[in-house]
C-alpha positions in Angstrom: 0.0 0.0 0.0 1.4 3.5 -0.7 1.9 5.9 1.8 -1.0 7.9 0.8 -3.3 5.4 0.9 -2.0 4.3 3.9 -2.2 7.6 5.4 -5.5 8.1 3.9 -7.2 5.2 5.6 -5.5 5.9 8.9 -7.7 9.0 8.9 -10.6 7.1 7.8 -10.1 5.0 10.8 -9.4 7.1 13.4 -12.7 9.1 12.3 -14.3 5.8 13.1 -12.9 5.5 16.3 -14.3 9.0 17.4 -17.9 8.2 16.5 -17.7 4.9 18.1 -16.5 6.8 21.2 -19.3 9.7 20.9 -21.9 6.2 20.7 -20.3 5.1 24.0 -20.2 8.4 25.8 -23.9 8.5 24.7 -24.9 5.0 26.3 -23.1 6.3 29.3 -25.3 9.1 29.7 -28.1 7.0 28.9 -26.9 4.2 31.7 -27.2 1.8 28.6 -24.1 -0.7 30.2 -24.6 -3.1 28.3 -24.2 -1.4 25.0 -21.6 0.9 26.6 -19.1 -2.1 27.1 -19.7 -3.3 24.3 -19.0 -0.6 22.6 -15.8 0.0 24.4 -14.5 -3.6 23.4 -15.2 -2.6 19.7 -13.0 0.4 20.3 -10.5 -1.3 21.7 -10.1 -3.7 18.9 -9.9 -0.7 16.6 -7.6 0.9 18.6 -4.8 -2.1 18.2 -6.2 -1.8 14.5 -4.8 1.6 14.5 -1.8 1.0 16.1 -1.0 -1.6 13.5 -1.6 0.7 10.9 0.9 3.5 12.3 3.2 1.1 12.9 3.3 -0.2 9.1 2.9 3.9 8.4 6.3 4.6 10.4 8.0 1.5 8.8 7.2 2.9 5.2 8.9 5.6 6.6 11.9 4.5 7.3 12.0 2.3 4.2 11.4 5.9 2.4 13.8 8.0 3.8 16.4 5.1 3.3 16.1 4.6 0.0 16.6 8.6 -0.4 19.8 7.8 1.2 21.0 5.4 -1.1 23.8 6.6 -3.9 22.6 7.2 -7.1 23.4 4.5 -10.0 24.5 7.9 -12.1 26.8 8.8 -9.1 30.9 7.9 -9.3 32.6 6.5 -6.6 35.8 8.2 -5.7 37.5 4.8 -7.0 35.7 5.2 -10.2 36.3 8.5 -11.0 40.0 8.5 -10.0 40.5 5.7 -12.0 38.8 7.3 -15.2 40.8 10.8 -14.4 44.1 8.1 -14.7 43.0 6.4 -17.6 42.5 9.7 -19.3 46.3 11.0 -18.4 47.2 7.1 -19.9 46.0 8.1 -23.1 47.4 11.8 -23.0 50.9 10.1 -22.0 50.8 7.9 -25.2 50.0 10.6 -27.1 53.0 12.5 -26.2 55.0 10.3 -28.1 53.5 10.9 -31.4 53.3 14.9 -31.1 56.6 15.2 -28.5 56.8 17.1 -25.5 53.9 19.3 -24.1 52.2 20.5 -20.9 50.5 18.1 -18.9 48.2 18.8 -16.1 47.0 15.9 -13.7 43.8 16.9 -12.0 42.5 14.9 -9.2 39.5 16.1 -7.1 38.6 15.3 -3.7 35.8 13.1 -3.3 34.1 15.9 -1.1 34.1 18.0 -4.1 32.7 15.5 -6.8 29.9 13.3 -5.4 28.3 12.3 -2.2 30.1 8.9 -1.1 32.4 8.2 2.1 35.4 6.9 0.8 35.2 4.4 3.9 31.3 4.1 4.7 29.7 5.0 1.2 27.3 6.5 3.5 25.8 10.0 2.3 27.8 12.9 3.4 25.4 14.9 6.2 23.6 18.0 5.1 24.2 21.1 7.3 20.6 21.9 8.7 19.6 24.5 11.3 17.2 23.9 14.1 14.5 26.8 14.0 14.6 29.0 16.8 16.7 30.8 19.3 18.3 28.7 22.6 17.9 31.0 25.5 16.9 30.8 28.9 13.6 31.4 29.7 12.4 34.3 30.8 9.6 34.8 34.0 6.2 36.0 32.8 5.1 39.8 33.2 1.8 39.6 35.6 1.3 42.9 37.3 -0.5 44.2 34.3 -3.1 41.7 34.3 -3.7 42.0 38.0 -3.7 46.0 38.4 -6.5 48.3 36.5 -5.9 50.2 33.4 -6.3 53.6 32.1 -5.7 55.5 28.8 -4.0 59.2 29.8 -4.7 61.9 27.4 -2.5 64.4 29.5 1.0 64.1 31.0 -0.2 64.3 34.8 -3.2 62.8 36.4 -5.0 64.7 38.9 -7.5 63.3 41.5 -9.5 64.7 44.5 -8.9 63.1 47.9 -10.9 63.7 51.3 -7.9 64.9 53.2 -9.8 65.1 57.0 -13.4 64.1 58.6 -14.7 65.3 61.7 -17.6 63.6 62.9 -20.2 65.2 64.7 -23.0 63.1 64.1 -25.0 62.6 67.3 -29.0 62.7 69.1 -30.3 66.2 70.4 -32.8 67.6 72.5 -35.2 69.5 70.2 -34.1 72.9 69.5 -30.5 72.0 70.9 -27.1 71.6 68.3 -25.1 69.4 68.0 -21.9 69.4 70.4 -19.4 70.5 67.4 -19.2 70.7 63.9 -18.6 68.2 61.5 -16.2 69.0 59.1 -14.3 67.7 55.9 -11.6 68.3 54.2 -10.3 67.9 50.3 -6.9 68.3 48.9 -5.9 68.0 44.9 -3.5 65.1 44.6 -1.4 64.6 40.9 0.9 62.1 39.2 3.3 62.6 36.2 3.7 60.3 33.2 7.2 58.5 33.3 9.1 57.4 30.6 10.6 54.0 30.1 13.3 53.9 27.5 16.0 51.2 25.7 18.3 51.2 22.9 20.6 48.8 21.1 22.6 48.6 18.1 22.8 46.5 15.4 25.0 46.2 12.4 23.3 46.0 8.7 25.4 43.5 7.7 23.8 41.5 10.4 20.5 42.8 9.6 21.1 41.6 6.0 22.7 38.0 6.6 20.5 37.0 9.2 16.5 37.2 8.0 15.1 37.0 11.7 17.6 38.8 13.7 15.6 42.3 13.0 12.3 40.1 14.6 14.5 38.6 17.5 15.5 41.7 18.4 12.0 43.0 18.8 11.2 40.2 21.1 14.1 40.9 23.2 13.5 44.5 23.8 10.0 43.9 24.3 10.5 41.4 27.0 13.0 43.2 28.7 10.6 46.6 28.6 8.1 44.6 30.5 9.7 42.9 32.6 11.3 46.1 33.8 7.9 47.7 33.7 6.3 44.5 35.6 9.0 45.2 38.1 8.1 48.5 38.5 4.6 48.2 39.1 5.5 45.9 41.9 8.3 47.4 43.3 9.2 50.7 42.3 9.8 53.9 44.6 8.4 57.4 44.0 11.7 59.1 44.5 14.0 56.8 41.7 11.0 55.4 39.5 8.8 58.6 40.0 6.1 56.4 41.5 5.4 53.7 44.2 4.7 50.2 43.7 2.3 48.1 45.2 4.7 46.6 47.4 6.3 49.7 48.3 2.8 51.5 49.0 1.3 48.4 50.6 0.6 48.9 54.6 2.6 46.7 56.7 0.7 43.7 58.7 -0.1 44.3 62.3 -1.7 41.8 64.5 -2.5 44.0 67.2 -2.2 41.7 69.9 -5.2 39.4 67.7 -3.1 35.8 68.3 -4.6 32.0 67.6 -4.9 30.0 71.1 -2.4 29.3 72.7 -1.0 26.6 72.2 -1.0 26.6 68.4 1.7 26.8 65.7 0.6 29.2 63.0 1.7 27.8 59.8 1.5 30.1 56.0 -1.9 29.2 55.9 -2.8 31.4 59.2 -0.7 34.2 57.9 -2.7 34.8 55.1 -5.9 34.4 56.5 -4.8 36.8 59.0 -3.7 39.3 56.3 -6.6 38.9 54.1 -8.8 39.9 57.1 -6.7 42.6 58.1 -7.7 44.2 54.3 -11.4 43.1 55.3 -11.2 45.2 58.1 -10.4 48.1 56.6 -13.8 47.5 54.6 -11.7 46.3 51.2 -12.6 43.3 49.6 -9.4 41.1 48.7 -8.7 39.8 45.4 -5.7 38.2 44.6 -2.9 37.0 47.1 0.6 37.5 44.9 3.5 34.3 46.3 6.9 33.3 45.2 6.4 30.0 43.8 8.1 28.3 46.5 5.9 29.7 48.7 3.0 28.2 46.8 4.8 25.0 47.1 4.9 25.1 50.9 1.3 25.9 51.2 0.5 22.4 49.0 2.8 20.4 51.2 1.8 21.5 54.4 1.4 18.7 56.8 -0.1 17.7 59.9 2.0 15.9 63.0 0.9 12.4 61.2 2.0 13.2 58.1 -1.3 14.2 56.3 -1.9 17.1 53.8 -2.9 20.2 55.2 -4.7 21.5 52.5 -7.9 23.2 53.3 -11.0 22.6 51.5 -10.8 26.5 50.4 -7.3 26.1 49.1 -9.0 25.3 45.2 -11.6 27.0 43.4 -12.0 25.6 39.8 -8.6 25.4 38.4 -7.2 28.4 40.2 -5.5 27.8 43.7 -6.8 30.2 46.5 -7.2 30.6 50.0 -10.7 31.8 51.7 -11.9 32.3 48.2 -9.1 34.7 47.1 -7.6 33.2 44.4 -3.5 32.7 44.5 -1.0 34.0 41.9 2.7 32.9 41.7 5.5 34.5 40.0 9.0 35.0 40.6 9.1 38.6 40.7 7.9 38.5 44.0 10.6 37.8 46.9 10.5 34.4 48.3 9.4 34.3 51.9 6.9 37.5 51.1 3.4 37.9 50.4 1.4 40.4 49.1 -2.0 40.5 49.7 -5.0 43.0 48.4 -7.7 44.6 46.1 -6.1 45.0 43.1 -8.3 46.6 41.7 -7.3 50.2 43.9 -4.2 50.2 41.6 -4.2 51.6 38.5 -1.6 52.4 36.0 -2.3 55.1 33.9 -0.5 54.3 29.8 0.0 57.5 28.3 2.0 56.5 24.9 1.9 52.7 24.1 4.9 51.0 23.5 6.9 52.6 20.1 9.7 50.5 18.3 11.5 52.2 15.9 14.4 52.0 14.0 17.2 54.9 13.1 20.3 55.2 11.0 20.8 59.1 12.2 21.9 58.5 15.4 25.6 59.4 16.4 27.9 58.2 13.1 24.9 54.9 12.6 25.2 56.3 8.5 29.1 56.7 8.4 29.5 53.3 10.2 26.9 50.6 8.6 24.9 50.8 12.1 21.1 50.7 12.9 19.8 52.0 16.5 16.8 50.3 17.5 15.2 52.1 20.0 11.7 50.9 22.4 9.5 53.7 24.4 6.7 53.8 26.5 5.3 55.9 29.1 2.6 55.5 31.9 2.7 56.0 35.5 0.9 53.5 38.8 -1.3 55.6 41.0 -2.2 54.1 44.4 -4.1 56.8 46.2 -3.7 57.6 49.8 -6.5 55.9 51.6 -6.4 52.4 49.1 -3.1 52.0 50.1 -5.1 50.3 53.4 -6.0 48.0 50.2 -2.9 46.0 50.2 -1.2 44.3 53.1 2.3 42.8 53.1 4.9 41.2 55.3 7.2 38.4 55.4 5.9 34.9 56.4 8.4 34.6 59.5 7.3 37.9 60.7 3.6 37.2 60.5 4.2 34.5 61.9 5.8 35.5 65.2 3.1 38.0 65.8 0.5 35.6 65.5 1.8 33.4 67.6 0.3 33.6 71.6 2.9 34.7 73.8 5.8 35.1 71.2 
């Protein structure tokens, strides 16, 4: 059978094999056992059957690829050829004695140079081919983005209105009597300033000429680096080096405030969280997303009990998402290991005022004189985190947490 037809019917077959599967999953639903098993013998059988035809598919294969190795018939062995190049000389030799002396030239080529046989093997001399793609290390995946709000700026500063103070007087009177005091409120005007974020490298166009998808490499390498550094940012960043605060940097501090378990008890990660997740609760936020080192993550899943058991509360998994009290759990390596970050995300916002711009210049510096390109990568934005959502986010370290928690520590 030729491969196509081959190929061919292994489609055919495996087409099969998915109805006959959809008929099963039907019975099943219908709690027709009886037809259900036998259906699932039938797909068995077919199964092998399928297997037996991919097998005699890879074979014809391997049968193909080496008859694509084998020398051609019109091919010349190196022993052939050098023995026609001598037989030629032979007759230009004898010829010298009719016409008398004259330049000779003996011309022997390598074997490399003339046909495709190992002078040793008569296997086919390998092909130079290139595996597609770029070895690198792996770089961690951007997340802040997807966990903070967005914005669109049309100015360079954003300006918001805060209550700075409230006084309240609020309270019951005797009828024609006044209140005790006055209540009284305060406002202030609060603003933020579009930061830029900026790279450059430089490329030769030589380079750029030889080499098809260096100019798209590049691009992928100055984009992940641009947001990685912004991810970073967002995360980390301090007003008076990054011109704003991260969420991190911005996030209060945990405090127990004397609130302990029993005594008696050893908090573990899970009580840490729980604790800082109602510490944001308190301040009448409503937490949603708790931001781990990986590691971390780990911990929590292997958490055991003195017998050896899993800790892991019923709470821990909601759908395919891990979380803890219903706040779902994100992992990244971007955040410190041994830290947590815990919050409503959504009381950060970061602010894009021009979108990330690639271009690419030959006036920069001597670029023209020298054969060089500049490739350059720009974007501005800035993370706003206003005063009284900064109660929003809650961090610490576990250790920490853990002490304070701890009755009598």
């Amino acid at each position: 059978m030729e491969k196509k037809e081959l190929t061919d019917a292994l489609a055919e077959h495996g087409k099969a094999i998915e109805l006959k599967q959809s008929e099963m999953q039907t019975a099943i639903e219908k709690k027709m056992t009886e037809s259900a098993d036998a259906l699932k013998k039938e797909i068995e059988g077919m199964e092998d059957t399928r297997k037996k035809m991919q097998d005699q598919l890879d074979k014809l294969d391997i049968e193909i690829q080496k008859s694509k190795k084998q020398p051609s018939e019109k091919v010349k062995t190196f022993a052939d050829e050098l023995r026609e190049s001598l037989n030629k000389e032979i007759d230009e030799l004898a010829k010298l004695k009719e016409v008398g002396a004259r330049e000779l030239k003996l011309q022997v080529k390598t074997f490399l140079e003339t046909n495709t046989n190992s002078i040793t093997t008569g296997d086919l001399i390998p092909w130079p081919q290139l595996d597609p793609g770029v070895s690198k290390a792996p770089d961690r995946m951007p997340f802040m983005l997807e966990l903070v709000s967005r914005g669109v700026a049309n100015s360079m500063t954003i300006y918001w209105v805060q209550r700075k103070t409230r006084t309240d007087k609020t309270e019951f009177v005797d009828e024609g009597a006044a209140p005790s005091g006055e209540t009284v409120l305060g406002y202030e005007t609060k603003s933020a300033s579009m930061q830029n974020l900026s790279s450059y490298l430089k490329v030769s166009n030589n380079s750029l000429d030889d080499i098809d998808w260096l100019l798209s490499e590049i691009q992928t390498e100055l984009v992940t680096l641009h947001l990685l550094k912004l991810d970073a940012e967002i995360l980390n960043a301090e007003s008076a080096v990054e011109g704003f605060d991260g969420v991190y940097t911005a996030a209060t501090a945990f405090a127990a405030g004397g609130d302990t378990l029993p005594a008696g008890v050893t908090p573990n990660k899970f009580d840490a969280l729980a604790y800082a997740l109602n510490q944001v609760k308190v301040a009448n936020f409503n937490p949603t997303t708790i931001v781990l080192h990986p590691s971390d993550l780990r911990d929590l899943k292997l958490t055991r009990d003195d017998n050896g058991n899993y800790m892991l509360p019923p709470t821990m998994a909601v759908g395919n998402n891990v979380a803890v009290d219903g706040v779902r759990v994100v992992s990244n390596t971007g955040m410190t290991k041994g830290s947590y970050l815990v919050g409503d995300f959504t009381r950060a916002k970061f602010w894009t005022r021009k979108g990330m711009e690639l271009r690419i210049w030959e006036q920069h510096d001597e670029d023209a004189v020298k054969q060089l390109k500049t490739v350059t990568l720009y974007s501005r934005g800035t993370l706003i985190i206003k005063d009284a959502d900064k109660l929003a986010f809650v961090k610490d370290t576990f250790a920490d947490t853990i002490t304070e928690i701890t009755a009598g520590a």
